[in-house]
N, C-alpha and C positions, 0 to 999 in steps of 0.2 A: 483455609487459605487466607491468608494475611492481604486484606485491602490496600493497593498501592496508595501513595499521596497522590492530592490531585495533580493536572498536568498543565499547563498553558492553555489556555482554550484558546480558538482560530480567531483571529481578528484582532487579538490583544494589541495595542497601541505598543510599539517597539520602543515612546519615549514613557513609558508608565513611570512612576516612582521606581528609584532606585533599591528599592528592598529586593526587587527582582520574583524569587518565587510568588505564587500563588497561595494567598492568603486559605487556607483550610478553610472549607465550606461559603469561599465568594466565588462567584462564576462575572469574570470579567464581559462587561457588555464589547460585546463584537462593533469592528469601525464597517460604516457604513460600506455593504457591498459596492463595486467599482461598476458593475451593473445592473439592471432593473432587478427585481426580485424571483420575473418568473422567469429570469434565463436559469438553464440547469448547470451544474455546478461543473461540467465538463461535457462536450459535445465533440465527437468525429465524424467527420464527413470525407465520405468516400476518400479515405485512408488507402494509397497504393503502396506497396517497399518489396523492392526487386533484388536481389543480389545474384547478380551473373544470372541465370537462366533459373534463379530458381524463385517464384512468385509467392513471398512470405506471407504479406498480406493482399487482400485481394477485394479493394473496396467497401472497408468494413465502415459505417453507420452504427453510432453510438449515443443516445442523452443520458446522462447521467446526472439525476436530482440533486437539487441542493439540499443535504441533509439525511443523505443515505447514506447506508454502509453497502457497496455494492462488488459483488463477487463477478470474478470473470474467470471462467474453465475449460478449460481445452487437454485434449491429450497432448503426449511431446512435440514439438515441433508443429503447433496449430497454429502460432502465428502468437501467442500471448504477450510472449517478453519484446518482440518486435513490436506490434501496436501501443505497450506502455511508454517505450522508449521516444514514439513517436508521439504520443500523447503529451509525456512530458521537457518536449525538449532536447532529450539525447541523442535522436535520431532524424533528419530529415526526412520526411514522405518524400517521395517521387511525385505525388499527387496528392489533393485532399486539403480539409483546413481541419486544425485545432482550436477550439474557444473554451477558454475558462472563466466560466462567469460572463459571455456573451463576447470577451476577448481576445482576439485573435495572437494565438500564442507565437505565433512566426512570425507575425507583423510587429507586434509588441514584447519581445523574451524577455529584457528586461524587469516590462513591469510587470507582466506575468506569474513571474518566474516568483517573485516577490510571494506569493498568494500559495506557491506547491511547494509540499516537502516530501521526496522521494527519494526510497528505499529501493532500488535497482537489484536484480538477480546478481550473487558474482562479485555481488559491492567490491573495488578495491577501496582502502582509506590510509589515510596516513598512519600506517600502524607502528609509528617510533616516539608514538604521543602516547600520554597515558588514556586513560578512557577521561576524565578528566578534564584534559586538555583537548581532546581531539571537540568534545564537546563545547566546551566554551568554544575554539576557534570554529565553528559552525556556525555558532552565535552571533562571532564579531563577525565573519564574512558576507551574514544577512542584515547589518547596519544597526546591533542592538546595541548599549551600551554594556561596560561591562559588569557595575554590579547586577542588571538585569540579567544578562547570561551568566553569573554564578550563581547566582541564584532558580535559576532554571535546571542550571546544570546540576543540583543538589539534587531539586525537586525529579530530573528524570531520570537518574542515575539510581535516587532510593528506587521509582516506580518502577522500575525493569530489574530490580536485587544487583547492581553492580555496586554499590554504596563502598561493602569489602575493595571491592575493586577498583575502585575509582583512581589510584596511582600506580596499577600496574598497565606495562606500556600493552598496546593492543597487539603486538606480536605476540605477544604470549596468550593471548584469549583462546578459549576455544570455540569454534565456530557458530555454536550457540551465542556464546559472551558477543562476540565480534556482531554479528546476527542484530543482537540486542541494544547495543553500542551503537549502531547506524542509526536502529529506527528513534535514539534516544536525538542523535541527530536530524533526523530529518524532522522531528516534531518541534525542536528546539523555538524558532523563532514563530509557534503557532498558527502554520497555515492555514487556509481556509480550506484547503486540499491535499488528502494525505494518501498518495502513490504508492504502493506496495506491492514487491512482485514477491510473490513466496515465502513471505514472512516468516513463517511457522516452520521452513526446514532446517532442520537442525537442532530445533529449539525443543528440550526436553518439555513433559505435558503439566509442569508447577510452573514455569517460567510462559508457557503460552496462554496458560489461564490468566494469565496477570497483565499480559499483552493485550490480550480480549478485552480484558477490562478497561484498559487504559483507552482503548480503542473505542469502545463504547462509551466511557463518559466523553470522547474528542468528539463522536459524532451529535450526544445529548446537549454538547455546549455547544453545535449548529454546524461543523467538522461534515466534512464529508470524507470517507473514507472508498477509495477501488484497492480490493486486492486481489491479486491471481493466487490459487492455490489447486492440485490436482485432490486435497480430500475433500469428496462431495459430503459425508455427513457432516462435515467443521462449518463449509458454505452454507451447507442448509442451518442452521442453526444458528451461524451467527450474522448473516446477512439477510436483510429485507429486498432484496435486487440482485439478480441475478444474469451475465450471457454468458453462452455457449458458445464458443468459438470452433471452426475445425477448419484447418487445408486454406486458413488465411480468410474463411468468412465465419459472419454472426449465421447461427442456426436456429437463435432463438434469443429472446431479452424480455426482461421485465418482471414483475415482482416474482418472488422463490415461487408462490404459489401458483403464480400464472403459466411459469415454465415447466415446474413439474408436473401441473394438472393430475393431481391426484394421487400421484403415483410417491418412490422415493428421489432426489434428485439426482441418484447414481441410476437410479431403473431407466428415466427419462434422458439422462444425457448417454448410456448404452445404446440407448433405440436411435440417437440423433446420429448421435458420433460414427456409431457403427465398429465392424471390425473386432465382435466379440470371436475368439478363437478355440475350437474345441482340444481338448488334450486325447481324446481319444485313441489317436493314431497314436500314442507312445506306448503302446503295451510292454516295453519293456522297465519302465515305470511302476511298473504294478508289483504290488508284493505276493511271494506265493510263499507256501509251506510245505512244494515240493522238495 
């Protein structure tokens, strides 16, 4: 596998010199946190979100470290893409606060907002830009200059293999490309905090290796990364922190190890989750040689 170029690390100063990308093998010193050091990198508290009669999320409690890659799992409709949404801004809670970085994200979106780059299920994007251009204007919309944003946008475009691709308009991507293209956006102006809800679907397994990667050296330059995914061996493996989510509550949180206690972390989120189903009763399923 072909090691992507490096990516922006979090914190990077938006007025850096104009050369823009990331000098190969410097790791830009991060601008001082906006908060103390041991607030965590993203915190929920008691998170409500009702729609019509039906109780998505249902009081969920969250800290999430500064400097972790941390996994959140749930079966369908457990409340995941609801609690990100609200976590980052897209969604108001009915209840509950968000802080990022000790921050009150509803009191302050503005300059919050500043610090996350998020990657939403469903993404829609301007798809009559090229990958290119939708790029860069992600750049200019978080306040960067421009040779800094083309020069970013080289650097995240090679990292994610759209380089080919960088002047074909995003309607024509395919859902992977497109997939790839967002999160090249949300990384762009180097958050401190990188929101991903299901990164990895769609996304063939050379192009998710590389995404990993890139993900991993965000989090080694001091990045924090949450992302939902439903494959529990990807979570276990690539994340140090891990919740459970089910029916709009946390079942369980805290490092991979603590949660699975021993076990694998599909064996332990079965037993939480519940609702394992036997086939049994389909004997018409079965193959005979009568």
């Amino acid at each position: 596998m072909t090691t992507p170029p490096p990516v922006p690390q979090p914190g990077h100063d938006a007025g850096a010199p104009s050369g823009g990308g990331v000098t190969p093998g410097a790791v830009p010193t991060p601008a001082p946190a906006p908060a103390t050091a041991a607030a965590p990198a993203l915190s929920l508290h008691g998170l409500w979100r009702r729609f019509g009669q039906k109780v998505a999320v249902a009081g969920v409690d969250l800290a999430i470290p500064a400097g972790s890659f941390y996994g959140l799992v749930g079966p369908n409709g457990a409340g995941k893409t609801t609690t990100l949404s609200m976590a980052t801004g897209l969604l108001r809670p009915d209840a509950g606060t968000v802080l990022v970085g000790g921050v009150d994200l509803w009191a302050n979106p503005v300059e919050v907002k500043r610090s996350l780059g998020v990657l939403p299920d469903g993404v829609r994007l301007f798809d009559r830009l090229t990958g290119a251009q939708l790029v860069t204007y992600a750049g200019l919309l978080q306040g960067l200059d421009r040779p800094t944003v083309e020069g970013r946008t080289r650097d995240l475009l090679a990292a994610v293999g759209l380089t080919q691709d960088a002047d074909t308009l995003v309607v024509d991507y395919s859902a992977g490309m497109t997939k790839k293209v967002a999160l090249a956006c949300a990384l762009v102006h180097a958050p401190r905090v990188l929101v991903l809800d299901e990164p990895f679907e769609a996304v063939d397994p050379v192009s998710a290796a590389n995404i990993r990667e890139i993900l991993h050296q965000y989090v080694d330059g001091g990045g924090t990364v949450v992302v939902s995914s439903h494959v529990m061996d990807l979570v276990q493996r690539m994340c140090d922190h891990v919740a459970v989510i089910a029916q709009g509550h946390v079942l369980a949180a805290g490092t991979v190890d603590e949660v699975r206690a021993g076990r694998s972390l599909e064996e332990r989120f079965v037993d939480l989750v519940g609702g394992r189903i036997s086939g049994e009763g389909i004997a018409w399923l079965r193959t005979s040689s009568d």
